[in-house]
Phi, psi and omega in degrees: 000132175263129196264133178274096172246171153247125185242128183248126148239168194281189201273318139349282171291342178297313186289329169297321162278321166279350171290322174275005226213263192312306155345288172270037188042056168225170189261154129020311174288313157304340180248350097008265199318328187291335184254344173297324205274347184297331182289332184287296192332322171315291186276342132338287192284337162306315198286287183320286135022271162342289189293308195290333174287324181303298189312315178265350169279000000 
C-alpha cells in the first residue's frame, strides 16, 4: 500500500533532484523514494553496527 503525502522543498533541491531523477530515467517521485529508502537503509545498518558493537563491548 502506498501513503499519499505532500512534501514541500525549495525550488533548488527540487531542481537537483530532478537533475537526479532524469539521469537516472525516474520521475521525480521515483527518485524521492529511491533516495529516502536508501537512507532509511542506510540508518539500519549504522543502528545495527551500533547494537553489535555495544554487545562485544
Amino acid at each position: 500500500m502506498r501513503k499519499e503525502c505532500i512534501l514541500r522543498i525549495d525550488e533548488d533541491l527540487y531542481e537537483e533532484v530532478k537533475k537526479l531523477a532524469d539521469k537516472n530515467e525516474r520521475s521525480v517521485n521515483a527518485q524521492i523514494v529511491y533516495t529516502l529508502k536508501k537512507e532509511v537503509e542506510k540508518d539500519k545498518e549504522k543502528e545495527t553496527k551500533k547494537e553489535d558493537n555495544t554487545i562485544k563491548n
